[in-house]
mmCIF file of the N, C-alpha and C atoms, coordinates in Angstrom:
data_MODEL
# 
_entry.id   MODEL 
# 
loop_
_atom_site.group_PDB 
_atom_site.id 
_atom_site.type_symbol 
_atom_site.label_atom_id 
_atom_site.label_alt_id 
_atom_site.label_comp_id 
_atom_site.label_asym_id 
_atom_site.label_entity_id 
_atom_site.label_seq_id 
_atom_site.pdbx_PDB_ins_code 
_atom_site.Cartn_x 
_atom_site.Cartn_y 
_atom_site.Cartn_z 
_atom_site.occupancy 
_atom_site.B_iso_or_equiv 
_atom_site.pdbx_formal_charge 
_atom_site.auth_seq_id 
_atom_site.auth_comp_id 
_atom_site.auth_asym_id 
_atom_site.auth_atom_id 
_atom_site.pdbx_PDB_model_num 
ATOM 1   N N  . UNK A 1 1  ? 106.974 110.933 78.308  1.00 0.00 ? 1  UNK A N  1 
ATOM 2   C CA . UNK A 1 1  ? 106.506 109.979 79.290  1.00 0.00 ? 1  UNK A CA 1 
ATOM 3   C C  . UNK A 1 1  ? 104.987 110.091 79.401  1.00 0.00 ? 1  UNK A C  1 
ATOM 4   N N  . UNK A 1 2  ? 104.200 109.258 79.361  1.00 0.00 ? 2  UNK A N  1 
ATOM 5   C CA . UNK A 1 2  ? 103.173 109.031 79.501  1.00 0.00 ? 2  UNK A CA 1 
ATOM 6   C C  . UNK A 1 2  ? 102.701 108.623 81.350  1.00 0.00 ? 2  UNK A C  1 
ATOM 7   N N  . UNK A 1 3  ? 101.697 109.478 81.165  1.00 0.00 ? 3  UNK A N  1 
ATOM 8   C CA . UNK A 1 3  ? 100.885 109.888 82.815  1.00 0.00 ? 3  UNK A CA 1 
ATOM 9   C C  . UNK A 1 3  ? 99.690  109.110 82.929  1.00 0.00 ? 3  UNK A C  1 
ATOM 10  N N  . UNK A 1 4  ? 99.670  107.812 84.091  1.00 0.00 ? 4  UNK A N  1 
ATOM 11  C CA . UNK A 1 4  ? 98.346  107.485 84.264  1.00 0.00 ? 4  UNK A CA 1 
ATOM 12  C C  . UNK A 1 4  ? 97.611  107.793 85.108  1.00 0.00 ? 4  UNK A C  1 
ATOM 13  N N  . UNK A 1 5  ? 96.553  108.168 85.546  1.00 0.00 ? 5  UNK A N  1 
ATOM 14  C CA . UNK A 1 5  ? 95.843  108.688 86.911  1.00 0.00 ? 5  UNK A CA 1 
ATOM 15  C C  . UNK A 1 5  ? 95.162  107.463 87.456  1.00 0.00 ? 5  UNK A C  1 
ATOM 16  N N  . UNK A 1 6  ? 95.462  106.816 88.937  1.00 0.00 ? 6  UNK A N  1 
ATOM 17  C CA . UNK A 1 6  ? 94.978  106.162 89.567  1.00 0.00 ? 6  UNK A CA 1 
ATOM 18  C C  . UNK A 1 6  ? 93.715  106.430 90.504  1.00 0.00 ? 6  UNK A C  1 
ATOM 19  N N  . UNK A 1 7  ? 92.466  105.599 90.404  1.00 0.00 ? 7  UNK A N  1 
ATOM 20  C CA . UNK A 1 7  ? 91.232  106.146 91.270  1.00 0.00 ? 7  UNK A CA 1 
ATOM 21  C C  . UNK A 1 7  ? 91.192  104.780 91.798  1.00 0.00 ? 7  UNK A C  1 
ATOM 22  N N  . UNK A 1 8  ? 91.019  105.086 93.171  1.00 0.00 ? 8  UNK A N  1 
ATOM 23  C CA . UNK A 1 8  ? 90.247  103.258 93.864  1.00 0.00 ? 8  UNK A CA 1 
ATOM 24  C C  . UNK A 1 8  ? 90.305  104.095 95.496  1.00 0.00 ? 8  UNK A C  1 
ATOM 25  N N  . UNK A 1 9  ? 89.669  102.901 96.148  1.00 0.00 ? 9  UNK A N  1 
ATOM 26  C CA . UNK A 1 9  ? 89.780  103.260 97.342  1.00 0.00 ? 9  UNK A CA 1 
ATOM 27  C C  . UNK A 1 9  ? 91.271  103.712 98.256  1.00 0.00 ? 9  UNK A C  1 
ATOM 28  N N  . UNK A 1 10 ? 90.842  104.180 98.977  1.00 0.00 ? 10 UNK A N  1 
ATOM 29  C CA . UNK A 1 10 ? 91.867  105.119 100.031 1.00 0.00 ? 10 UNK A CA 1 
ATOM 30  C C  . UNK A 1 10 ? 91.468  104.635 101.471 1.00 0.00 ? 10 UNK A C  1 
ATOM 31  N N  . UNK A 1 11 ? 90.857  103.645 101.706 1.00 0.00 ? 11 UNK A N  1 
ATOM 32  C CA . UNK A 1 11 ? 90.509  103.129 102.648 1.00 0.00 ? 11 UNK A CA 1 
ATOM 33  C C  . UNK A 1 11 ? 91.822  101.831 103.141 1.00 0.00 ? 11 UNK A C  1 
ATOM 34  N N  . UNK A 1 12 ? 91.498  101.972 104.410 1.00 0.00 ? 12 UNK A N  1 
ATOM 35  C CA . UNK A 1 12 ? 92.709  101.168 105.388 1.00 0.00 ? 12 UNK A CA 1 
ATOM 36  C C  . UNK A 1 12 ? 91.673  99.593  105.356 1.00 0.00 ? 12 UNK A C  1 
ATOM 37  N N  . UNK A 1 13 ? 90.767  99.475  105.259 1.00 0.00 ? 13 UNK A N  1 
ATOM 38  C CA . UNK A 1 13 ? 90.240  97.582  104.872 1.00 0.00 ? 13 UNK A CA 1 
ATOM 39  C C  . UNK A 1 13 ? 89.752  97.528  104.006 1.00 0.00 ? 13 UNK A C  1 
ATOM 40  N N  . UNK A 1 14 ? 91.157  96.832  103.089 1.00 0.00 ? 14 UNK A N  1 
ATOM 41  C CA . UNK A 1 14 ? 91.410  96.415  102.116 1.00 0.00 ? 14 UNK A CA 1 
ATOM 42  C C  . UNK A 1 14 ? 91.620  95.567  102.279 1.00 0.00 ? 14 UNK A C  1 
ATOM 43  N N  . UNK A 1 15 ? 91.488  94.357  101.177 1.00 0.00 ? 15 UNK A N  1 
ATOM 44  C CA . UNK A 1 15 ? 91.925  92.898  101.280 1.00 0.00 ? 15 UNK A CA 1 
ATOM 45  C C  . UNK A 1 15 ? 93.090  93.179  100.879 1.00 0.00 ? 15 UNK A C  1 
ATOM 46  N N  . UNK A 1 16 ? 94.394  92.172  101.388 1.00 0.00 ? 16 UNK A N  1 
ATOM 47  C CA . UNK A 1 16 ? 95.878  92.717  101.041 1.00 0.00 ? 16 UNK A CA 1 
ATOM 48  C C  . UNK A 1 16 ? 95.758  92.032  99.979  1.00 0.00 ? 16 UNK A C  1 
ATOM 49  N N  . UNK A 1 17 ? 95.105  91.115  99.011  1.00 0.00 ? 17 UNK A N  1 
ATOM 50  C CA . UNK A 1 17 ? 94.847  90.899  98.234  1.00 0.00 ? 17 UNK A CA 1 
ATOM 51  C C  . UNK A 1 17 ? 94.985  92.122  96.999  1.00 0.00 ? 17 UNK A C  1 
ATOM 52  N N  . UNK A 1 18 ? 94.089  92.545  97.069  1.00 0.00 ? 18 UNK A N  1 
ATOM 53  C CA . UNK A 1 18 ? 93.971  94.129  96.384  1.00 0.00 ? 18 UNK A CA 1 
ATOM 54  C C  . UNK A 1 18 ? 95.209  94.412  96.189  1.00 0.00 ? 18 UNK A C  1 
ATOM 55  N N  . UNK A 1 19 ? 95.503  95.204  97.632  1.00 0.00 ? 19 UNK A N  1 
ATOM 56  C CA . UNK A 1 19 ? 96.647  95.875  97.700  1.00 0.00 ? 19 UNK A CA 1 
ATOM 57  C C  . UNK A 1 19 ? 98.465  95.437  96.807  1.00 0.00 ? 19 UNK A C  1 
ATOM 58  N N  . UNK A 1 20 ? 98.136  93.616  97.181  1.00 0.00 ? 20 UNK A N  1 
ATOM 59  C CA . UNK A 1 20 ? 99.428  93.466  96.453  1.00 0.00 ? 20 UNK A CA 1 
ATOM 60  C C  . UNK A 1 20 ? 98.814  93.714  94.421  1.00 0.00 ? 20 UNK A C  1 
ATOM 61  N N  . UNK A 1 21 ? 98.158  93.322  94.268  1.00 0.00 ? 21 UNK A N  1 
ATOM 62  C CA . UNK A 1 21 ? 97.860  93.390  92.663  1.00 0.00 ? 21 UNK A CA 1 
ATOM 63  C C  . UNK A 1 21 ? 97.911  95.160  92.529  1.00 0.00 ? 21 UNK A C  1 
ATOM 64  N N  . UNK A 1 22 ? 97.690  95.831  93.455  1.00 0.00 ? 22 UNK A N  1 
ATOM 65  C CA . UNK A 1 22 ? 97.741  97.550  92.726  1.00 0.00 ? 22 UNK A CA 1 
ATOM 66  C C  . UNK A 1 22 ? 99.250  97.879  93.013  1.00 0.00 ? 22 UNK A C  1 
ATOM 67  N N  . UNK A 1 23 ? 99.847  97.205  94.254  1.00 0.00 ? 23 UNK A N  1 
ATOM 68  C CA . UNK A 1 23 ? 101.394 97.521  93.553  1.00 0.00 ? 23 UNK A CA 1 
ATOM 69  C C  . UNK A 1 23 ? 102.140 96.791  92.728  1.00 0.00 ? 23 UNK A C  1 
ATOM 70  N N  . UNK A 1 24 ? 101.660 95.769  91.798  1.00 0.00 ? 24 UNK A N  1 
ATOM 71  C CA . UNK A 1 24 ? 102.253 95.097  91.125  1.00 0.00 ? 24 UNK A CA 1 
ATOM 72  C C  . UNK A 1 24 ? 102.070 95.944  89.426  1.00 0.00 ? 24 UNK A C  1 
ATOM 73  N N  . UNK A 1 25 ? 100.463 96.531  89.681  1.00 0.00 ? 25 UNK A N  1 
ATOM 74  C CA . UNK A 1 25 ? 100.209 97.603  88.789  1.00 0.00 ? 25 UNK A CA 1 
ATOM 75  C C  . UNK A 1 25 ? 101.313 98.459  88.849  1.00 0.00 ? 25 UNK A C  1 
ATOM 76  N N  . UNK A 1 26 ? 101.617 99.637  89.785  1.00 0.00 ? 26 UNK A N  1 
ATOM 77  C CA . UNK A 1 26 ? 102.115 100.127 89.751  1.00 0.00 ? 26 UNK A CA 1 
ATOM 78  C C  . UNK A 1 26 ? 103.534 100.023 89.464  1.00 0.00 ? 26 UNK A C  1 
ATOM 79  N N  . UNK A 1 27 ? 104.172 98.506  89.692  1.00 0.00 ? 27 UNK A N  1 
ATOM 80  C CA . UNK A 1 27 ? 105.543 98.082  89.242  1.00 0.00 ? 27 UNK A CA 1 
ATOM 81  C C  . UNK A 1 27 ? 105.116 97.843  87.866  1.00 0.00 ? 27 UNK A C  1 
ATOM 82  N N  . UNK A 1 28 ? 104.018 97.427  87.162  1.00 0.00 ? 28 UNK A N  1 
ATOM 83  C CA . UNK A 1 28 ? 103.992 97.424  85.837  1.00 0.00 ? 28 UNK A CA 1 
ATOM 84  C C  . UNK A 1 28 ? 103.910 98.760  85.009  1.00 0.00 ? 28 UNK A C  1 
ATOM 85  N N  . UNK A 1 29 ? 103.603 99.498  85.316  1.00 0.00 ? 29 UNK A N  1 
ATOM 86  C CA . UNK A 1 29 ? 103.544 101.243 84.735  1.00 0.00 ? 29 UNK A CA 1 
ATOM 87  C C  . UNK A 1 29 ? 105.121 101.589 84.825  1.00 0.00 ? 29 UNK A C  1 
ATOM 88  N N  . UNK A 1 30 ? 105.952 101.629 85.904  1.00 0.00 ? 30 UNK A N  1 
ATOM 89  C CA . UNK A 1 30 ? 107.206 101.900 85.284  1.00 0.00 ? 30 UNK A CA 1 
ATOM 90  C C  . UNK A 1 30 ? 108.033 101.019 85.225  1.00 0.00 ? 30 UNK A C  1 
ATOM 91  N N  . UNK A 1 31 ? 107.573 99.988  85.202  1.00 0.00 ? 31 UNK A N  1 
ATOM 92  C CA . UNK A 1 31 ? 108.642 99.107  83.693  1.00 0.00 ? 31 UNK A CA 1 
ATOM 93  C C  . UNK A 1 31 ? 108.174 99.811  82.308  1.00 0.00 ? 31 UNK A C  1 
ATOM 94  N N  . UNK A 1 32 ? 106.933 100.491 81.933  1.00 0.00 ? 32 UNK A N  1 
ATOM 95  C CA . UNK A 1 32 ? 106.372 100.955 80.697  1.00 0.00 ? 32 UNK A CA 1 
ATOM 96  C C  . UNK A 1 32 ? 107.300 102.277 80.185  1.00 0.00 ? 32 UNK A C  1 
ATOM 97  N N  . UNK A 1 33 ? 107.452 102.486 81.410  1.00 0.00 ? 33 UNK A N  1 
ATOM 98  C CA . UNK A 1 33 ? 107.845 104.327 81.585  1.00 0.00 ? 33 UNK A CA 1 
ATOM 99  C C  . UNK A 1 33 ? 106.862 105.303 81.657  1.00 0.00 ? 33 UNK A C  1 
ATOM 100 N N  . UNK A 1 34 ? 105.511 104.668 82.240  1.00 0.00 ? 34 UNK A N  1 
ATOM 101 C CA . UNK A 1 34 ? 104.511 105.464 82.650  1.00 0.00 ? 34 UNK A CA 1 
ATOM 102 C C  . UNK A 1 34 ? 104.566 106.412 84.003  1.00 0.00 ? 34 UNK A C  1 
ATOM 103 N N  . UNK A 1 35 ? 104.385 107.306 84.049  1.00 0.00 ? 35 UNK A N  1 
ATOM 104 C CA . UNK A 1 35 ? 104.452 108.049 85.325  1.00 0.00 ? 35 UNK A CA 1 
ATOM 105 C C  . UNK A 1 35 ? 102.883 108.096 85.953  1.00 0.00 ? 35 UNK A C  1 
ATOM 106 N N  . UNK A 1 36 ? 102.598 107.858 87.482  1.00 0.00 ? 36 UNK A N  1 
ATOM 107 C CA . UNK A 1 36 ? 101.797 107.726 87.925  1.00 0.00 ? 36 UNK A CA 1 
ATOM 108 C C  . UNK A 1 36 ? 101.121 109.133 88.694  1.00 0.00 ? 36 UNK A C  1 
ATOM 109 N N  . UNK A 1 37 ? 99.923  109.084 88.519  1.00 0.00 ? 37 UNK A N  1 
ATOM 110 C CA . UNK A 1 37 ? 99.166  110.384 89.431  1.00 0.00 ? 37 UNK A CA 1 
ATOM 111 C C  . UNK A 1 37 ? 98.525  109.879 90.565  1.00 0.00 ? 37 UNK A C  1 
ATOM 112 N N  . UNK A 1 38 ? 98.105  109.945 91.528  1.00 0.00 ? 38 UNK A N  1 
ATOM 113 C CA . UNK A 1 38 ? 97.078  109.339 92.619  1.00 0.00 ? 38 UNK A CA 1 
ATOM 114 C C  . UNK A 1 38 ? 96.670  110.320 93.671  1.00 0.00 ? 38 UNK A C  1 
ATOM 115 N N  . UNK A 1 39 ? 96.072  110.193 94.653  1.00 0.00 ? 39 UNK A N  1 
ATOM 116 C CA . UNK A 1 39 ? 95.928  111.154 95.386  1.00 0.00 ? 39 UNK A CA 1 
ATOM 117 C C  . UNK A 1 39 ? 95.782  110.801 96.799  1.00 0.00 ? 39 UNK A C  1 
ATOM 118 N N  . UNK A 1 40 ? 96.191  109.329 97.180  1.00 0.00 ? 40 UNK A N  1 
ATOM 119 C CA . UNK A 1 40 ? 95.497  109.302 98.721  1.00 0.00 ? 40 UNK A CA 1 
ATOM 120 C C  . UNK A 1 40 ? 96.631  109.183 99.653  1.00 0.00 ? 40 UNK A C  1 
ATOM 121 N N  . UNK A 1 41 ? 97.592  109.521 99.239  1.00 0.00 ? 41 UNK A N  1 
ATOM 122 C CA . UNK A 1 41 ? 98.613  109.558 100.025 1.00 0.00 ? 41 UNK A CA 1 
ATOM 123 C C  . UNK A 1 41 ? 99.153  108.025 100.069 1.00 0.00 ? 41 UNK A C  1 
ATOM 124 N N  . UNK A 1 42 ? 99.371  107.187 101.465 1.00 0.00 ? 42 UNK A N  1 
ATOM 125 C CA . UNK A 1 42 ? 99.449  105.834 101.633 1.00 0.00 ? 42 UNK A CA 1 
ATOM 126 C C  . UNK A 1 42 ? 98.774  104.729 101.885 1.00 0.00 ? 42 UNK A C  1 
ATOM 127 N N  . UNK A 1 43 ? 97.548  105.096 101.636 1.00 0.00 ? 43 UNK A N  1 
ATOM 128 C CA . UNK A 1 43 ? 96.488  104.537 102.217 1.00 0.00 ? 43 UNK A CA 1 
ATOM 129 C C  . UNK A 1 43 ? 95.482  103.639 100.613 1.00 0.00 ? 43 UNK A C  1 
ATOM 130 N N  . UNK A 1 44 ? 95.190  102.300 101.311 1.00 0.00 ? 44 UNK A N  1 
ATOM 131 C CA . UNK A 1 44 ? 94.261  102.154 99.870  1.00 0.00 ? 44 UNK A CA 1 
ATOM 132 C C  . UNK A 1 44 ? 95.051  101.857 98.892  1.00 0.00 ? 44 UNK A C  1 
ATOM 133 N N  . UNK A 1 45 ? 93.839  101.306 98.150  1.00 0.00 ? 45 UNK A N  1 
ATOM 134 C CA . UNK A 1 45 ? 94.360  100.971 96.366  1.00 0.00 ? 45 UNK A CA 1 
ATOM 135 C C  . UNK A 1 45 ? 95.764  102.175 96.072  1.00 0.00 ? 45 UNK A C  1 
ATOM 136 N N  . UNK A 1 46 ? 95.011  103.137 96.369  1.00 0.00 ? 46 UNK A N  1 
ATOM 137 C CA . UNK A 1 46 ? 95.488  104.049 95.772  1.00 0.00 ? 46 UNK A CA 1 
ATOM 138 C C  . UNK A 1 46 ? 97.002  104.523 95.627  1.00 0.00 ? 46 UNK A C  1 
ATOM 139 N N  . UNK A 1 47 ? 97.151  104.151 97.060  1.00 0.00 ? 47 UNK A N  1 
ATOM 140 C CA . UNK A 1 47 ? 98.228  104.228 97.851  1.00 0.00 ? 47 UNK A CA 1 
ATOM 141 C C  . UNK A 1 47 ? 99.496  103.019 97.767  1.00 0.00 ? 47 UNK A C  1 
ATOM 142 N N  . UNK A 1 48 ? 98.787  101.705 97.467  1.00 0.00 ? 48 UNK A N  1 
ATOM 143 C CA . UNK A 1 48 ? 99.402  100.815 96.915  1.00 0.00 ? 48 UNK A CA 1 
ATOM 144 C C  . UNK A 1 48 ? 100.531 100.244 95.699  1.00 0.00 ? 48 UNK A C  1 
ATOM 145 N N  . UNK A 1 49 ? 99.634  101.373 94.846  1.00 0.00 ? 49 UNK A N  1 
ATOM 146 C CA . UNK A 1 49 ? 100.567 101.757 93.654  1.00 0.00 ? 49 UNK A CA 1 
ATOM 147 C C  . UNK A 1 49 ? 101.526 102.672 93.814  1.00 0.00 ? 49 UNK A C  1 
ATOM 148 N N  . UNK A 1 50 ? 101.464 103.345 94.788  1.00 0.00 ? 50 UNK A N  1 
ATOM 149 C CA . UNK A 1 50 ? 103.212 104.421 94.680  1.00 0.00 ? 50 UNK A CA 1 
ATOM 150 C C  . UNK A 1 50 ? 104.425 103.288 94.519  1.00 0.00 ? 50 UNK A C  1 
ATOM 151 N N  . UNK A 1 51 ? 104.159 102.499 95.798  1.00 0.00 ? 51 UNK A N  1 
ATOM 152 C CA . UNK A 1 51 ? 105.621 101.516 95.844  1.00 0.00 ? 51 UNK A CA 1 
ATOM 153 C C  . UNK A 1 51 ? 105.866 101.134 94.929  1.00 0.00 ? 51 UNK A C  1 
ATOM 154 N N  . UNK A 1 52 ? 104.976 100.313 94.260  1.00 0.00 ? 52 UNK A N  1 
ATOM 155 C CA . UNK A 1 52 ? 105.421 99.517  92.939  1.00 0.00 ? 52 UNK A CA 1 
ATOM 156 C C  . UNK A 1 52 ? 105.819 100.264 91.820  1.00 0.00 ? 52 UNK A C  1 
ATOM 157 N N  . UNK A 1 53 ? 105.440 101.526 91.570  1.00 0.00 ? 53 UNK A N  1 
ATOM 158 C CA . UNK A 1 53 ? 106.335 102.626 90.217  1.00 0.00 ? 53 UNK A CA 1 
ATOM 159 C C  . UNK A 1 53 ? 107.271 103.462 90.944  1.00 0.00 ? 53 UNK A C  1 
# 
């Protein structure tokens, strides 16, 4: 399985804009079978992508 590491903001104003395209990222990584790294917990870009993989 291949590991991607996510960097972006971790900040709470965000355009939900953003936010839906980084979990759509993140629904696109595991349809791949990519496993995701991130670090901001729920918050932010960053945070956006858990849901979606």
């Amino acid at each position: 399985m291949k590991q991607i590491c996510v960097f972006g903001s971790s900040s709470e104003n965000i355009d939900r804009t953003y936010l839906e395209v980084a979990e759509q990222l993140g629904s696109f990584l595991a349809q791949k079978s990519c496993g995701v790294i991130f670090g901001a917990g729920k918050y932010g870009v960053m945070g956006a992508v858990a849901p979606g993989a």
